[in-house]
C-alpha positions in Angstrom: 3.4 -6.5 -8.9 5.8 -3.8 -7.6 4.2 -0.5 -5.7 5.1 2.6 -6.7 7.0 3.2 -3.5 9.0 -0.2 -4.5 9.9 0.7 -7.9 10.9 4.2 -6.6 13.2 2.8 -3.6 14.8 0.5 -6.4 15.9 3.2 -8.8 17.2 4.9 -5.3 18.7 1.7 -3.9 21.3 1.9 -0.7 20.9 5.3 -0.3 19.4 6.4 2.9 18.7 9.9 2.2 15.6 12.5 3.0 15.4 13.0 -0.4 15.1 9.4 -2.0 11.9 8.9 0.7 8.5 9.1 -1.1 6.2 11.6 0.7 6.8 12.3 4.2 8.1 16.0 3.5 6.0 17.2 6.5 7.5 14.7 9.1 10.9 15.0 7.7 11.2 19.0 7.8 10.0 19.1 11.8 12.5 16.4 11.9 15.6 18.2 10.6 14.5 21.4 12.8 14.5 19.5 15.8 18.1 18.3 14.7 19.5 21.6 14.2 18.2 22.9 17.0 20.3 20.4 19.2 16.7 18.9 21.0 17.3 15.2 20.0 15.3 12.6 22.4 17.3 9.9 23.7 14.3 7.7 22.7 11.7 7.8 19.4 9.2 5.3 18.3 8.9 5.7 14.7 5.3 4.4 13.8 4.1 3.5 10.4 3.9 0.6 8.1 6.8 -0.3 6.6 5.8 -0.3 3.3 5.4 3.4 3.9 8.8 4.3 5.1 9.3 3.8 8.4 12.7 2.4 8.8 13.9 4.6 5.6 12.9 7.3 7.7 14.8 6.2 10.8 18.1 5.7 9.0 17.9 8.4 6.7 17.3 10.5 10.2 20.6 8.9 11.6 22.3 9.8 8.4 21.2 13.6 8.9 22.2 13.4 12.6 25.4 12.1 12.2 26.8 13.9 8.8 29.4 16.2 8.8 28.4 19.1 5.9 24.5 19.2 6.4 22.5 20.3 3.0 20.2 23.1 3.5 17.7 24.7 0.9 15.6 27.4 0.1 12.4 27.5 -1.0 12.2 23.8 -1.5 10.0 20.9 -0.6 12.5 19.8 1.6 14.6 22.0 4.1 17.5 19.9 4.5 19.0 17.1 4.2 22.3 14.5 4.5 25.0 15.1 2.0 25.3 11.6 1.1 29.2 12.3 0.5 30.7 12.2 4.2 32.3 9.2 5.6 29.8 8.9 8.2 26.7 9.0 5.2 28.6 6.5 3.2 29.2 4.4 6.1 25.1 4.8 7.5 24.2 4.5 4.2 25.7 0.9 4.1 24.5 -0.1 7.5 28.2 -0.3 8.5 28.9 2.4 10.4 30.6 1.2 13.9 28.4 3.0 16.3 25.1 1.5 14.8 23.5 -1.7 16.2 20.8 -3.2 14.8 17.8 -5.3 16.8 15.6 -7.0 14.5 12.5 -10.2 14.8 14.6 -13.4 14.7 13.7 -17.2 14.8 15.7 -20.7 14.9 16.2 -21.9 11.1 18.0 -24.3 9.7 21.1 -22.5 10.0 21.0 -21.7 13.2 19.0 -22.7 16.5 19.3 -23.3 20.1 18.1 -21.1 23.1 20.5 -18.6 22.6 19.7 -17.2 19.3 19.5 -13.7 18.9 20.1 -10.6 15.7 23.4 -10.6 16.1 23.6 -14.5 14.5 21.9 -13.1 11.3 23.0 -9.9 11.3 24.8 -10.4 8.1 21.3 -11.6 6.0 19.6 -8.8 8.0 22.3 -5.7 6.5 21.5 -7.4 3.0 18.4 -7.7 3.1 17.5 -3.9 4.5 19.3 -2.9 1.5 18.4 -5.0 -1.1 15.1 -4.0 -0.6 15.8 -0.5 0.5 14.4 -0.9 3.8 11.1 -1.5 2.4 11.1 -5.4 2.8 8.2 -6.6 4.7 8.7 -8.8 7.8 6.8 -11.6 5.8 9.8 -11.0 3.4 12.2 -11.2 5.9 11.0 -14.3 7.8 11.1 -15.6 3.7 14.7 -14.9 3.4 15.6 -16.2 6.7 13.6 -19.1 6.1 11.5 -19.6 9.6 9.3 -22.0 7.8 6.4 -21.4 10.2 8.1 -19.7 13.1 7.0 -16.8 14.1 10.2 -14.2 14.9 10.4 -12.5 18.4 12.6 -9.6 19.7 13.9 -12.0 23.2 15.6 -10.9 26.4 18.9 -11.6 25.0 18.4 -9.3 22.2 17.3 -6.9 25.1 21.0 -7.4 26.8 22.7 -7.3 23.8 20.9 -3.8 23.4 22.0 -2.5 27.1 25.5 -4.2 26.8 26.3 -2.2 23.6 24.9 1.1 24.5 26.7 1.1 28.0 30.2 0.7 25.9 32.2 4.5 24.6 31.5 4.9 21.1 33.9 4.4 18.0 33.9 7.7 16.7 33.5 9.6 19.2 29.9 10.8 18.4 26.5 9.1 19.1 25.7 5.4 19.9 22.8 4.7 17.6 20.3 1.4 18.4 17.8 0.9 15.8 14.7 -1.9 17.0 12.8 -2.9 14.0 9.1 -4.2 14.3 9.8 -3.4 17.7 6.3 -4.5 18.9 7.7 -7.9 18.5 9.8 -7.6 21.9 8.0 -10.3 24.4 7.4 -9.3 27.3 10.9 -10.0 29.0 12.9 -8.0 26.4 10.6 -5.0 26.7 11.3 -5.0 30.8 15.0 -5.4 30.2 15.4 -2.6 27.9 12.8 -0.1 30.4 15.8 1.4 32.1 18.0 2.0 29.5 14.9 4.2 28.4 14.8 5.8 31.7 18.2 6.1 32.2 20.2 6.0 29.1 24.2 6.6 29.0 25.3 10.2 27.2 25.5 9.9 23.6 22.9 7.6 23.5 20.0 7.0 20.9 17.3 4.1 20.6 14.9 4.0 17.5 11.8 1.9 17.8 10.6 1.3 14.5 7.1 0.0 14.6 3.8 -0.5 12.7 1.8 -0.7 15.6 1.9 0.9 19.1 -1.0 -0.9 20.8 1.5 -4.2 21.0 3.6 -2.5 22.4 3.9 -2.1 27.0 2.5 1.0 27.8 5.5 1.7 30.0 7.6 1.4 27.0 5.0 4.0 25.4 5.7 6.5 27.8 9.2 6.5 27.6 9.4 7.3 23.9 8.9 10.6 21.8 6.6 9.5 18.7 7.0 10.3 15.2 3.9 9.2 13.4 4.3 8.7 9.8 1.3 9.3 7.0 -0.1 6.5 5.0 1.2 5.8 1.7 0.6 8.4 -1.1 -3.1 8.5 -2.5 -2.0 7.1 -5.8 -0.2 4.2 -4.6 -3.5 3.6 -2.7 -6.1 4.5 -5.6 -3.8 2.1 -7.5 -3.7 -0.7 -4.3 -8.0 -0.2 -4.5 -8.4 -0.9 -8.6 -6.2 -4.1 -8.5 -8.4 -5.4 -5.3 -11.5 -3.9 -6.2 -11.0 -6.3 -9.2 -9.8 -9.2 -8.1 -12.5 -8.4 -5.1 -15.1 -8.7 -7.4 -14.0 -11.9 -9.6 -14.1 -13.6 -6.2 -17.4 -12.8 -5.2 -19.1 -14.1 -9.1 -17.7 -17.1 -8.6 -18.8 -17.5 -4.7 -22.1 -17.1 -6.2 -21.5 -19.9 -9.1 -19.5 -22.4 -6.9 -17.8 -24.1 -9.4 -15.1 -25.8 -8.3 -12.6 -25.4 -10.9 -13.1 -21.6 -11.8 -12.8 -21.1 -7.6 -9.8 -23.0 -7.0 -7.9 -21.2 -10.1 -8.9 -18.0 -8.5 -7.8 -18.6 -4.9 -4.6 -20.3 -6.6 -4.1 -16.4 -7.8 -4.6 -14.9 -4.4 -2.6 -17.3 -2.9 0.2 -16.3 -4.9 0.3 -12.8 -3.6 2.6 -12.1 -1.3 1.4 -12.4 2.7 1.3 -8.6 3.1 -0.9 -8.1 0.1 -3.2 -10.9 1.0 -3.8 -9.1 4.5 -4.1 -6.2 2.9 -6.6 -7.6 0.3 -8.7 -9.2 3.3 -8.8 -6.2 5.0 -9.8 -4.2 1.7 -12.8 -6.5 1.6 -13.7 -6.1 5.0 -14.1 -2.6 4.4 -16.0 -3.0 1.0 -18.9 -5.3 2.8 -19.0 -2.6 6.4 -19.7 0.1 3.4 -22.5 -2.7 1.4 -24.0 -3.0 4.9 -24.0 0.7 5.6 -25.7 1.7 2.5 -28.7 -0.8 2.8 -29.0 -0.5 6.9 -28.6 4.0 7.0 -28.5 4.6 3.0 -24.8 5.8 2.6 -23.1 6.1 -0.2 -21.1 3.1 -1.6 -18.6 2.6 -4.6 -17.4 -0.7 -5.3 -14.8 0.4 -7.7 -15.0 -2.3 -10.0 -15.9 -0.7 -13.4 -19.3 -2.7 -13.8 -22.3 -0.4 -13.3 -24.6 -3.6 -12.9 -22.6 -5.5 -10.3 -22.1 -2.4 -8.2 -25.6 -1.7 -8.1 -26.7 -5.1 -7.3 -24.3 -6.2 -4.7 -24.4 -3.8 -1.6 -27.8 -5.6 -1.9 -26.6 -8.6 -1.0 -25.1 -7.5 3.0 -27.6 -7.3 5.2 -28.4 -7.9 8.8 -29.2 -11.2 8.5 -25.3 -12.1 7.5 -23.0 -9.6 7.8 -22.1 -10.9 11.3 -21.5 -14.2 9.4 -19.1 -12.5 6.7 -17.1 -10.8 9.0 -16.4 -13.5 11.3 -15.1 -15.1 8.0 -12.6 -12.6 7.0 -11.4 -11.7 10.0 -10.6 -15.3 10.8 -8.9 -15.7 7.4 -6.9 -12.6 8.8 -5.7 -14.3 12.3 -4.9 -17.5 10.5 -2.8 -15.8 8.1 -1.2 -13.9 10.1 -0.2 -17.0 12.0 1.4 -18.0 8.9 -1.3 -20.7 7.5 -1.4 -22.5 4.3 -3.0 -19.5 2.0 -4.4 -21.6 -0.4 -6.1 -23.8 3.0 -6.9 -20.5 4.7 -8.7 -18.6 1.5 -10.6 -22.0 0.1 -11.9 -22.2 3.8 -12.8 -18.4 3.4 -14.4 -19.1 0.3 -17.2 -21.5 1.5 -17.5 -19.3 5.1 -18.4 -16.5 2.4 -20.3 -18.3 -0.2 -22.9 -19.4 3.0 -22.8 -16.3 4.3 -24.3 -14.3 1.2 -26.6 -16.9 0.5 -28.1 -16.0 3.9 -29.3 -12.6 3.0 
Protein backbone atom coordinates (compact mmCIF):
# COMPACT_ATOMS: atom_id res chain seq x y z
CA UNK A 1 0.00 0.00 0.00
CA UNK A 2 1.40 3.50 -0.82
CA UNK A 3 2.26 6.01 2.30
CA UNK A 4 0.95 9.22 2.18
CA UNK A 5 4.43 10.67 1.68
CA UNK A 6 4.56 8.23 -1.53
CA UNK A 7 1.45 9.17 -3.07
CA UNK A 8 2.30 12.85 -2.44
CA UNK A 9 5.93 12.60 -3.99
CA UNK A 10 4.11 10.85 -7.05
CA UNK A 11 1.60 13.61 -7.84
CA UNK A 12 5.01 15.89 -7.40
CA UNK A 13 7.28 13.57 -9.43
CA UNK A 14 10.94 14.91 -10.73
CA UNK A 15 10.71 17.96 -9.10
CA UNK A 16 13.11 18.70 -6.40
CA UNK A 17 11.69 21.65 -4.81
CA UNK A 18 11.20 22.87 -0.92
CA UNK A 19 7.79 23.04 -1.58
CA UNK A 20 6.82 19.56 -3.07
CA UNK A 21 8.62 18.09 0.49
CA UNK A 22 6.04 16.84 3.00
CA UNK A 23 6.74 18.41 6.51
CA UNK A 24 10.12 19.57 7.27
CA UNK A 25 9.15 23.39 7.06
CA UNK A 26 11.21 23.96 10.23
CA UNK A 27 14.52 22.39 8.92
CA UNK A 28 14.04 23.78 5.52
CA UNK A 29 13.47 27.64 6.59
CA UNK A 30 17.01 27.57 8.92
CA UNK A 31 18.13 26.03 5.81
CA UNK A 32 17.46 28.69 3.28
CA UNK A 33 18.65 31.46 5.98
CA UNK A 34 21.83 29.88 6.27
CA UNK A 35 21.97 29.98 2.35
CA UNK A 36 21.29 33.51 2.04
CA UNK A 37 23.34 34.48 4.47
CA UNK A 38 26.44 33.13 2.39
CA UNK A 39 27.45 30.47 5.66
CA UNK A 40 27.34 27.20 3.58
CA UNK A 41 29.58 24.20 5.25
CA UNK A 42 31.79 22.55 2.94
CA UNK A 43 30.44 19.32 4.63
CA UNK A 44 26.64 18.26 5.94
CA UNK A 45 25.30 14.92 6.99
CA UNK A 46 21.75 14.94 6.26
CA UNK A 47 20.25 12.37 8.85
CA UNK A 48 16.84 10.86 8.59
CA UNK A 49 15.10 7.95 7.15
CA UNK A 50 14.60 8.07 3.72
CA UNK A 51 11.13 7.47 3.63
CA UNK A 52 10.96 10.73 5.42
CA UNK A 53 12.89 12.92 3.00
CA UNK A 54 16.19 12.90 3.45
CA UNK A 55 17.66 12.91 0.04
CA UNK A 56 14.60 15.17 -1.19
CA UNK A 57 15.83 17.42 1.16
CA UNK A 58 19.49 17.36 0.01
CA UNK A 59 18.68 17.99 -3.63
CA UNK A 60 16.03 20.19 -3.19
CA UNK A 61 18.80 22.16 -0.92
CA UNK A 62 21.25 22.00 -4.04
CA UNK A 63 18.48 23.25 -6.20
CA UNK A 64 18.05 26.36 -3.78
CA UNK A 65 21.81 26.86 -3.61
CA UNK A 66 22.49 26.85 -7.07
CA UNK A 67 19.30 28.75 -8.68
CA UNK A 68 19.62 31.88 -10.22
CA UNK A 69 16.04 33.97 -9.27
CA UNK A 70 15.55 32.64 -5.58
CA UNK A 71 11.61 32.67 -4.50
CA UNK A 72 10.96 34.48 -1.31
CA UNK A 73 7.61 34.86 0.66
CA UNK A 74 5.91 36.49 3.14
CA UNK A 75 3.95 35.32 5.72
CA UNK A 76 4.06 31.85 4.53
CA UNK A 77 4.93 28.34 5.78
CA UNK A 78 7.79 28.44 3.89
CA UNK A 79 10.36 31.44 3.54
CA UNK A 80 11.80 30.59 0.29
CA UNK A 81 12.42 28.49 -2.02
CA UNK A 82 13.97 27.35 -5.77
CA UNK A 83 12.18 28.72 -8.80
CA UNK A 84 12.06 25.53 -10.40
CA UNK A 85 12.31 27.53 -13.90
CA UNK A 86 16.23 28.30 -14.18
CA UNK A 87 18.51 26.17 -16.20
CA UNK A 88 20.40 25.19 -13.27
CA UNK A 89 16.74 23.94 -11.30
CA UNK A 90 15.79 22.16 -14.44
CA UNK A 91 19.06 20.63 -14.85
CA UNK A 92 19.30 19.58 -10.64
CA UNK A 93 15.98 18.75 -10.92
CA UNK A 94 16.87 15.95 -13.52
CA UNK A 95 19.97 14.84 -11.72
CA UNK A 96 21.84 16.06 -14.76
CA UNK A 97 23.38 18.95 -13.96
CA UNK A 98 27.39 18.69 -14.77
CA UNK A 99 28.76 19.76 -11.52
CA UNK A 100 26.75 17.08 -9.54
CA UNK A 101 28.20 13.57 -8.71
CA UNK A 102 26.45 11.13 -7.22
CA UNK A 103 28.00 8.15 -4.65
CA UNK A 104 25.46 5.58 -3.94
CA UNK A 105 25.54 1.50 -2.13
CA UNK A 106 26.57 -0.65 -5.16
CA UNK A 107 27.03 -4.47 -5.54
CA UNK A 108 28.29 -6.97 -8.46
CA UNK A 109 25.01 -8.16 -10.47
CA UNK A 110 24.59 -9.88 -13.31
CA UNK A 111 25.35 -7.01 -15.36
CA UNK A 112 28.17 -6.10 -14.06
CA UNK A 113 30.96 -7.53 -11.66
CA UNK A 114 34.56 -7.76 -11.05
CA UNK A 115 36.74 -5.92 -8.30
CA UNK A 116 36.50 -2.77 -9.73
CA UNK A 117 32.92 -1.95 -9.56
CA UNK A 118 31.89 1.19 -8.33
CA UNK A 119 28.39 4.02 -8.81
CA UNK A 120 29.64 5.29 -11.67
CA UNK A 121 28.82 1.62 -13.59
CA UNK A 122 25.17 2.11 -12.59
CA UNK A 123 24.86 5.52 -12.52
CA UNK A 124 22.35 5.45 -15.29
CA UNK A 125 19.71 2.90 -13.17
CA UNK A 126 20.69 5.04 -10.06
CA UNK A 127 19.37 8.72 -11.94
CA UNK A 128 16.12 6.68 -12.82
CA UNK A 129 15.53 5.20 -10.17
CA UNK A 130 15.97 8.51 -7.58
CA UNK A 131 13.44 9.90 -9.84
CA UNK A 132 11.01 7.48 -10.54
CA UNK A 133 10.49 7.19 -7.07
CA UNK A 134 11.12 10.81 -6.18
CA UNK A 135 14.00 10.10 -4.12
CA UNK A 136 11.91 8.22 -1.75
CA UNK A 137 12.98 4.66 -2.97
CA UNK A 138 14.16 2.61 -0.18
CA UNK A 139 17.63 1.00 -0.43
CA UNK A 140 15.77 -2.51 -0.30
CA UNK A 141 14.16 -1.02 -3.47
CA UNK A 142 17.15 -0.14 -4.94
CA UNK A 143 19.23 -3.28 -4.36
CA UNK A 144 15.60 -4.72 -6.03
CA UNK A 145 16.13 -2.81 -9.15
CA UNK A 146 19.67 -3.39 -9.42
CA UNK A 147 19.12 -6.86 -8.74
CA UNK A 148 21.99 -7.90 -6.02
CA UNK A 149 20.09 -11.06 -5.34
CA UNK A 150 21.51 -11.44 -1.83
CA UNK A 151 24.48 -9.01 -1.92
CA UNK A 152 24.62 -6.66 0.33
CA UNK A 153 25.71 -2.99 -1.46
CA UNK A 154 28.83 -1.15 -0.03
CA UNK A 155 30.12 2.43 -0.57
CA UNK A 156 34.19 0.93 -1.46
CA UNK A 157 37.51 2.88 -1.64
CA UNK A 158 37.12 3.31 -5.25
CA UNK A 159 33.96 5.08 -4.83
CA UNK A 160 35.96 7.03 -2.25
CA UNK A 161 38.69 8.06 -5.16
CA UNK A 162 36.19 8.67 -7.61
CA UNK A 163 34.78 11.20 -4.93
CA UNK A 164 38.35 13.00 -4.39
CA UNK A 165 39.26 12.77 -8.16
CA UNK A 166 36.07 14.66 -9.16
CA UNK A 167 35.96 17.28 -6.55
CA UNK A 168 39.78 18.16 -7.15
CA UNK A 169 38.77 18.93 -11.00
CA UNK A 170 37.41 23.14 -11.86
CA UNK A 171 33.75 23.00 -12.17
CA UNK A 172 31.56 23.23 -15.45
CA UNK A 173 29.71 26.16 -14.70
CA UNK A 174 31.71 27.97 -13.00
CA UNK A 175 29.82 27.64 -9.60
CA UNK A 176 29.94 24.89 -6.93
CA UNK A 177 31.11 21.27 -7.22
CA UNK A 178 28.29 19.33 -5.56
CA UNK A 179 28.98 15.39 -4.17
CA UNK A 180 25.93 13.88 -2.88
CA UNK A 181 26.77 10.23 -0.67
CA UNK A 182 23.58 8.39 -0.24
CA UNK A 183 23.12 5.85 2.69
CA UNK A 184 26.45 7.07 3.38
CA UNK A 185 26.82 4.79 6.55
CA UNK A 186 27.39 2.16 4.04
CA UNK A 187 31.11 3.49 3.22
CA UNK A 188 33.51 0.43 4.75
CA UNK A 189 35.94 1.37 6.48
CA UNK A 190 38.57 2.11 3.57
CA UNK A 191 36.31 4.52 1.71
CA UNK A 192 35.49 6.49 4.84
CA UNK A 193 39.54 7.00 5.52
CA UNK A 194 40.03 8.00 1.91
CA UNK A 195 37.43 10.59 1.78
CA UNK A 196 38.70 12.08 5.68
CA UNK A 197 40.83 14.72 4.04
CA UNK A 198 38.87 15.87 1.43
CA UNK A 199 36.60 16.73 4.63
CA UNK A 200 39.42 18.39 6.20
CA UNK A 201 40.76 19.98 3.42
CA UNK A 202 38.35 20.42 0.68
CA UNK A 203 39.18 22.39 -2.71
CA UNK A 204 37.05 25.98 -3.05
CA UNK A 205 33.75 25.55 -4.38
CA UNK A 206 33.40 22.51 -2.86
CA UNK A 207 30.31 20.68 -1.24
CA UNK A 208 29.81 16.96 0.06
CA UNK A 209 26.30 15.79 1.25
CA UNK A 210 26.14 12.70 3.44
CA UNK A 211 22.82 11.52 3.27
CA UNK A 212 22.18 8.99 5.97
CA UNK A 213 19.58 7.21 8.21
CA UNK A 214 21.86 6.45 10.83
CA UNK A 215 25.02 8.18 12.25
CA UNK A 216 26.20 5.55 14.81
CA UNK A 217 27.62 3.47 11.54
CA UNK A 218 29.17 5.96 10.62
CA UNK A 219 33.49 6.72 11.89
CA UNK A 220 33.38 9.12 14.47
CA UNK A 221 36.14 11.02 12.61
CA UNK A 222 33.84 11.26 9.76
CA UNK A 223 31.24 12.70 12.49
CA UNK A 224 33.26 15.38 13.44
CA UNK A 225 33.93 16.66 10.24
CA UNK A 226 30.34 17.24 9.17
CA UNK A 227 27.67 19.96 10.11
CA UNK A 228 24.28 17.86 10.85
CA UNK A 229 20.96 18.57 9.73
CA UNK A 230 18.66 16.19 11.60
CA UNK A 231 15.43 15.69 9.98
CA UNK A 232 11.87 14.91 11.99
CA UNK A 233 10.07 11.74 11.66
CA UNK A 234 7.37 11.34 9.31
CA UNK A 235 4.13 13.28 9.86
CA UNK A 236 1.81 11.93 12.73
CA UNK A 237 -0.76 10.81 10.29
CA UNK A 238 1.31 8.89 8.14
CA UNK A 239 2.39 7.18 11.42
CA UNK A 240 -1.21 6.89 13.14
CA UNK A 241 -2.00 5.42 9.77
CA UNK A 242 1.55 3.01 9.67
CA UNK A 243 0.20 1.89 13.59
CA UNK A 244 -3.66 0.81 12.48
CA UNK A 245 -2.47 -1.35 9.51
CA UNK A 246 0.17 -3.12 12.05
CA UNK A 247 -1.69 -2.90 15.01
CA UNK A 248 -4.00 -5.15 12.92
CA UNK A 249 -2.16 -7.32 11.17
CA UNK A 250 -0.13 -7.38 14.75
CA UNK A 251 -2.95 -8.81 16.24
CA UNK A 252 -4.16 -11.52 13.50
CA UNK A 253 -0.73 -12.86 14.10
CA UNK A 254 -0.68 -13.25 17.59
CA UNK A 255 -4.61 -15.39 17.57
CA UNK A 256 -3.24 -17.62 15.43
CA UNK A 257 0.19 -18.10 17.48
CA UNK A 258 -2.14 -19.12 20.08
CA UNK A 259 -4.25 -21.61 17.74
CA UNK A 260 -1.24 -23.07 15.79
CA UNK A 261 -2.83 -24.22 12.98
CA UNK A 262 -0.79 -24.65 10.28
CA UNK A 263 -2.75 -23.59 7.38
CA UNK A 264 -4.36 -20.32 8.84
CA UNK A 265 -0.34 -19.43 10.05
CA UNK A 266 1.32 -20.08 6.85
CA UNK A 267 -1.49 -17.94 4.87
CA UNK A 268 -0.73 -15.24 7.34
CA UNK A 269 3.04 -15.10 7.19
CA UNK A 270 2.53 -15.65 3.27
CA UNK A 271 0.91 -11.92 3.74
CA UNK A 272 3.71 -10.43 5.73
CA UNK A 273 6.03 -11.86 3.53
CA UNK A 274 4.67 -10.00 0.85
CA UNK A 275 5.38 -6.59 2.27
CA UNK A 276 8.08 -5.01 1.14
CA UNK A 277 11.62 -5.46 3.34
CA UNK A 278 11.28 -1.95 4.82
CA UNK A 279 7.80 -2.49 6.01
CA UNK A 280 8.54 -5.88 7.47
CA UNK A 281 11.42 -4.19 9.63
CA UNK A 282 9.23 -1.68 10.44
CA UNK A 283 6.44 -4.11 11.36
CA UNK A 284 8.99 -6.11 13.58
CA UNK A 285 10.04 -3.26 15.19
CA UNK A 286 6.29 -2.04 15.83
CA UNK A 287 5.87 -5.25 17.65
CA UNK A 288 8.75 -4.99 19.66
CA UNK A 289 7.44 -1.96 21.00
CA UNK A 290 3.80 -3.26 21.53
CA UNK A 291 5.21 -6.34 23.90
CA UNK A 292 8.10 -3.62 25.99
CA UNK A 293 4.63 -1.58 26.56
CA UNK A 294 2.55 -5.36 27.53
CA UNK A 295 5.49 -5.95 29.83
CA UNK A 296 5.48 -2.45 31.27
CA UNK A 297 2.01 -2.39 32.20
CA UNK A 298 1.92 -5.75 34.11
CA UNK A 299 5.67 -5.30 35.72
CA UNK A 300 5.11 -1.05 36.86
CA UNK A 301 1.26 -0.66 35.79
CA UNK A 302 1.62 1.71 32.79
CA UNK A 303 -0.69 2.47 30.53
CA UNK A 304 -0.97 0.34 27.27
CA UNK A 305 -3.10 0.52 24.02
CA UNK A 306 -2.87 -2.09 21.62
CA UNK A 307 -4.74 -0.21 18.91
CA UNK A 308 -6.44 -3.00 17.52
CA UNK A 309 -10.19 -2.04 17.81
CA UNK A 310 -11.14 -5.21 20.09
CA UNK A 311 -11.82 -4.17 23.73
CA UNK A 312 -11.50 -7.94 24.83
CA UNK A 313 -8.20 -8.83 23.18
CA UNK A 314 -6.61 -5.55 24.37
CA UNK A 315 -7.50 -6.18 27.75
CA UNK A 316 -6.47 -9.74 27.86
CA UNK A 317 -3.19 -9.72 26.14
CA UNK A 318 -0.63 -7.28 27.95
CA UNK A 319 -1.53 -10.28 30.32
CA UNK A 320 0.19 -12.51 28.46
CA UNK A 321 4.20 -10.67 28.73
CA UNK A 322 5.60 -11.28 31.67
CA UNK A 323 8.93 -11.85 33.31
CA UNK A 324 9.03 -15.26 32.86
CA UNK A 325 9.18 -14.72 28.76
CA UNK A 326 9.60 -11.48 27.63
CA UNK A 327 13.43 -12.15 27.38
CA UNK A 328 12.31 -15.11 25.23
CA UNK A 329 10.14 -12.82 22.89
CA UNK A 330 12.49 -10.34 22.30
CA UNK A 331 15.38 -12.45 21.44
CA UNK A 332 12.81 -13.63 18.81
CA UNK A 333 12.12 -10.49 17.14
CA UNK A 334 15.09 -9.04 17.19
CA UNK A 335 16.70 -12.02 15.51
CA UNK A 336 13.99 -12.01 12.90
CA UNK A 337 15.27 -8.29 12.53
CA UNK A 338 19.21 -9.20 11.97
CA UNK A 339 18.19 -12.01 9.63
CA UNK A 340 16.17 -9.76 7.59
CA UNK A 341 18.18 -7.23 7.41
CA UNK A 342 20.82 -9.65 6.10
CA UNK A 343 18.46 -10.20 3.31
CA UNK A 344 16.83 -13.79 4.45
CA UNK A 345 14.16 -15.69 2.96
CA UNK A 346 10.98 -13.65 4.74
CA UNK A 347 8.77 -16.35 4.54
CA UNK A 348 11.86 -18.71 6.34
CA UNK A 349 12.75 -15.90 8.62
CA UNK A 350 8.92 -14.96 9.94
CA UNK A 351 7.62 -19.00 10.09
CA UNK A 352 10.86 -19.38 12.24
CA UNK A 353 9.67 -16.21 14.19
CA UNK A 354 6.42 -17.63 14.52
CA UNK A 355 7.19 -20.81 16.54
CA UNK A 356 10.20 -18.66 18.69
CA UNK A 357 6.92 -16.51 19.56
CA UNK A 358 4.26 -19.12 19.87
CA UNK A 359 6.78 -20.89 22.74
CA UNK A 360 7.55 -17.90 24.16
CA UNK A 361 3.86 -16.77 25.25
CA UNK A 362 3.02 -20.05 26.15
CA UNK A 363 5.72 -19.59 28.89
CA UNK A 364 3.98 -16.93 30.77
Amino acid sequence: MLTFLRIFAYLKQNDMQFKDIAGQRDVINRLTEIIDSGRVSHAQLFLGATADGSLQLALAYLQYLCCEHRQHYDGGELRADSCGECPSCKKLAQLMHPDLHLIFPNAATSKVSGSSIWSGDFMADFRDFVLQHNALGTLDEWYATLGTENKQGMIRELDASHIVSDLALKSYEGGWKMMVIWMAEKMNIAAANELLKTLEEPTPGTLLLLVAESDERLLSTIRSRVQTVRLKPADSLQAAAGSEEFAKLLVEWLRLLFKLKMKELSAQVDRMAAMNREQQKQFLGYALGVMRDCFLHGAAGLPVDIGSGDQKFDAMFPQMVTVNNIELINTALNEALFALERNANAKIALMQLSFSMSMALKKR
